[in-house]
C-alpha positions in Angstrom: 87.0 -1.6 21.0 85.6 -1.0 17.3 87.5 -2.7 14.9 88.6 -0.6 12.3 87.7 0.3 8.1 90.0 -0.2 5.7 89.8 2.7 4.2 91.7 4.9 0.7 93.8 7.8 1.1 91.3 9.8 -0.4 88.8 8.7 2.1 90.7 9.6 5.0 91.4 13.2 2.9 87.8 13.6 3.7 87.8 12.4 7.1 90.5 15.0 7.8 89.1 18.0 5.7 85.4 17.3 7.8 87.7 17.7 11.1 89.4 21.0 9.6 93.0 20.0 8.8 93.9 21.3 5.3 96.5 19.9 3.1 99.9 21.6 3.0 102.1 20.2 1.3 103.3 17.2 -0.8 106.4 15.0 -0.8 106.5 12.1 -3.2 103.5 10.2 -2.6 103.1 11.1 1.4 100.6 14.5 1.8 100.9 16.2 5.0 97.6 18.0 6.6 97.8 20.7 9.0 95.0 21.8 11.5 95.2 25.0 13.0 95.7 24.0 16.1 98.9 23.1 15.2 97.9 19.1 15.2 99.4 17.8 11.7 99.4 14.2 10.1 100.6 12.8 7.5 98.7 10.1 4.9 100.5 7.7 2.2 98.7 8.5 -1.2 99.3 5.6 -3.5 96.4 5.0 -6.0 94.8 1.4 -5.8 95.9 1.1 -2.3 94.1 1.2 1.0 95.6 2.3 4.4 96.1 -0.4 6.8 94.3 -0.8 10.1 97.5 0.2 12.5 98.6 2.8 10.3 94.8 4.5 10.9 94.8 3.7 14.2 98.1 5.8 14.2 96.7 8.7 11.8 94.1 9.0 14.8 96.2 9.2 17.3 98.5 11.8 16.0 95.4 13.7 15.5 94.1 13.4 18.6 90.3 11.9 18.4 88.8 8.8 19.1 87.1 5.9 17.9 84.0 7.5 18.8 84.2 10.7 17.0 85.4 9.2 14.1 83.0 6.9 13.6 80.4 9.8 13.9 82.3 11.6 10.9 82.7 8.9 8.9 79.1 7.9 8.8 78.6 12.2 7.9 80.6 11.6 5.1 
């Protein structure tokens, strides 16, 4: 298993935009994507502040991809 990045909110904004979700809304400092499949996610946006490895690994898994393919669009990015 690949361990993996610690990674910024805006970071994983682009991860998500590359794999088409789009941001809908806004609540606080939580931003919710959308794809339109219907798969949605949502990311904690606190400036200065990374996203933990688990909560990742659970961004990924609510939006359905792998290690693999993420990898490949991280490194597109």
């Amino acid at each position: 298993m690949t361990k993996l990045p610690i990674l910024s909110s805006r970071q994983t904004e682009k991860i998500l935009f590359k794999l088409g979700f789009r941001r809908v809304r806004q609540k606080g400092s939580h931003v919710f994507y959308r794809h339109s499949d219907g798969r949605t996610t949502t990311v904690p946006s606190h400036k200065g502040k990374s996203l933990s490895r688990p909560l990742l690994r659970t961004i990924l898994r609510e939006i359905n991809i792998d290690l693999n393919e993420f990898d490949r669009v991280l490194k597109s990015i």
